[in-house]
N, C-alpha and C positions, 0 to 999 in steps of 0.2 A: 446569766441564765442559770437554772436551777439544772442542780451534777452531783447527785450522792453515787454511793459505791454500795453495791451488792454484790450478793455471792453467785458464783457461776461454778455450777457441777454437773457431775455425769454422773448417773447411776446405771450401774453393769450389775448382769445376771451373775449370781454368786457361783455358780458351775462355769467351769471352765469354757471358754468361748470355740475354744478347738468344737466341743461337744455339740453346740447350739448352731456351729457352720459348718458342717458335713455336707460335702458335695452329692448330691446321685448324678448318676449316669458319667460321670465324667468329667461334669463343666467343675470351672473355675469356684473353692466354697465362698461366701460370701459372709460380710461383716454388717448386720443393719443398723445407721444410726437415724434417730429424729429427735427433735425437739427443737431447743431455743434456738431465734435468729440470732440472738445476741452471743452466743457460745457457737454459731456455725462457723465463724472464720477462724477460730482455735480449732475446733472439729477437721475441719477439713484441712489444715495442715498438717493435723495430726497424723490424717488416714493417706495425704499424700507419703509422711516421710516414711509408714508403718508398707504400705504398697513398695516401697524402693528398697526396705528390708524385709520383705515376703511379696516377692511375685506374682507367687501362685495364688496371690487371695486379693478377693474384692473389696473392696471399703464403700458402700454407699451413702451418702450422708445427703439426710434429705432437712425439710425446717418445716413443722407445722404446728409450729410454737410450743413451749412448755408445756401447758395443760394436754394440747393436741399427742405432745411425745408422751404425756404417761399414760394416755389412752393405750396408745400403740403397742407400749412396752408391759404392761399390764394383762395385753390381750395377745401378749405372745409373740406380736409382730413385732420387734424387732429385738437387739441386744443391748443395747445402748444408748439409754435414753438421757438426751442435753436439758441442762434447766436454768435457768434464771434464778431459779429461788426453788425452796428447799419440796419436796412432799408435799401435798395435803395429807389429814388423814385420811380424806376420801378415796385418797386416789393409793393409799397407803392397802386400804381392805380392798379394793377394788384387783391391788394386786396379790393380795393374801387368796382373793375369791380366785384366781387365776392361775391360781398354787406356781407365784412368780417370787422367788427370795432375790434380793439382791443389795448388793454393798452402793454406799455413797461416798464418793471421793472430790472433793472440794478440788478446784481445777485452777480457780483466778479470780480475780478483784474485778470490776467493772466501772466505769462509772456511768450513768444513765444521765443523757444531755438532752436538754430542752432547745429546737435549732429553732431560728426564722433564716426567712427570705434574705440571701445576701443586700440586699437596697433599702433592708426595712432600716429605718436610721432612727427611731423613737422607741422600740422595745429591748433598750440594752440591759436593763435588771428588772425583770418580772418579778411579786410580790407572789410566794404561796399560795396566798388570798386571791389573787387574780387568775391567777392560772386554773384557783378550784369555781373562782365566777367563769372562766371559760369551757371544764368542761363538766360539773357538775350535769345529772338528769337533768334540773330544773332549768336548765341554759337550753335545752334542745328547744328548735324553732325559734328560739329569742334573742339569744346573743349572738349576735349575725357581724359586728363590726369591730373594728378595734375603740372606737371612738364610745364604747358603750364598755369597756375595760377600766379606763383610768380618765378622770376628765384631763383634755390637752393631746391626746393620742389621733390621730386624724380619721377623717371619714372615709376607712376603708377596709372593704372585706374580709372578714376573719374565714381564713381556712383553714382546718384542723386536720391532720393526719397523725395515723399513732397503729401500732398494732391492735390483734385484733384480741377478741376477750379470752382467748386458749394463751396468751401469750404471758408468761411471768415478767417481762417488762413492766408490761399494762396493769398487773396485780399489782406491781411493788408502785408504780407511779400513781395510780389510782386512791391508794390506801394511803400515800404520803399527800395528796392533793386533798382530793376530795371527802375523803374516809376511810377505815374499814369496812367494806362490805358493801358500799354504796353504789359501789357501780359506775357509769360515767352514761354522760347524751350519745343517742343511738348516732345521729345525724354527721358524722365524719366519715375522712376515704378512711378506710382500714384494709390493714395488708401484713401479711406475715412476713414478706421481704421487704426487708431494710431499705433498699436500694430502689424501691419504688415511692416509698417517703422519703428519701431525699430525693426522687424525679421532682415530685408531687408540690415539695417543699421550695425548689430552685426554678419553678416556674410558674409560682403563684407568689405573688409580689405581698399577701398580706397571708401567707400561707406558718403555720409554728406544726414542729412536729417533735415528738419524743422517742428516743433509741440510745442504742448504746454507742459509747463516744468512738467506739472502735470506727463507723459510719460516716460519724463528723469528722472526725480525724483525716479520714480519707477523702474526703469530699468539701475540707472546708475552703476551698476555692469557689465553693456556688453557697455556702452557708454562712451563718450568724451565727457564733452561739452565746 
């Protein structure tokens, strides 16, 4: 199954963070993080071992995927925003328009894994081509089975799961599948937790979903990859 490597970063507000988490009234300051699922399970270890070396400070680490974190981070709401894959420029003015500066720090390598259903026993090497006949726009409402994938493949329900359009996964898997710019079929579960694609994925027998291998790795007791 198809596993390239992408970049996974954090972008922090170029002002010191002390400054950005001042407490009032008393409570405990707090640290805001959002962005990629794919970069949440570095994230959060992070903010646990950073919490054992500062007490007195909160670490929140939320996922509403790439796009969704630079929204956040651009609009002030948070300090630390997780990515998948680098900036747009849009989202680059969007933080200029928000008078937000901020550094980018490369974090880790990734690899991005195409899973099926542990029983699926006929899709062990997917072609590029196939995977962009499955979820290309023009596939929506049409490519409904596996058996309409590769002739030989059997008569069985293709279910697709994959994060959702905020998620730099889905840009970088998208643009290597299907195209640049092109988008994919509305018609799949989508979700910005991991963990709910690989639910989705170990209980649908003719079910393929894409994420970061950190996911499979952990779970490939119910997965294929």
């Amino acid at each position: 199954m198809l596993s390239q490597k992408n970049n996974l970063l954090s972008i922090a507000l170029i002002t010191t963070l002390a400054m950005g988490i001042t407490s009032c009234g008393g409570s405990s300051p707090k640290v805001k993080v959002d962005g990629s699922s794919t970069v949440f399970p570095i994230s959060e270890a992070m903010a646990e071992e950073f919490q054992k070396a500062n007490p007195g400070i909160l670490v929140n680490v939320g996922v509403s995927g790439t796009g969704g974190g630079f929204k956040k981070f651009c609009a002030g709401e948070t300090h630390i925003s997780n990515g998948s894959r680098p900036i747009k420029e849009s989202e680059i003015e969007l933080c200029k328009k928000g008078g937000i500066e901020y550094i980018e720090l490369p974090i880790a390598f990734d690899g991005l894994s195409v899973v099926v259903n542990k029983e699926n026993n006929f899709a062990s090497c997917l072609k590029i081509s196939e995977l962009k006949k499955m979820w290309e726009p023009a596939a929506q409402d049409k490519i409904k089975n596996w058996k309409q994938i590769r002739p030989g493949f059997p008569d069985t329900k293709l279910g697709l799961y994959g994060p959702g359009t905020d998620s730099g996964t889905y840009d970088y898997f998208m643009e290597n599948t299907v195209g640049k710019d092109k988008g994919s079929r509305g018609d799949y579960t989508a979700s910005e937790d991991d963990n709910l694609l690989v639910q989705g994925v170990s209980n649908d027998k003719g079910g393929l979903a894409f994420f970061g291998y950190a996911y499979y790795e952990e779970n490939k007791d119910k997965l294929k990859l």
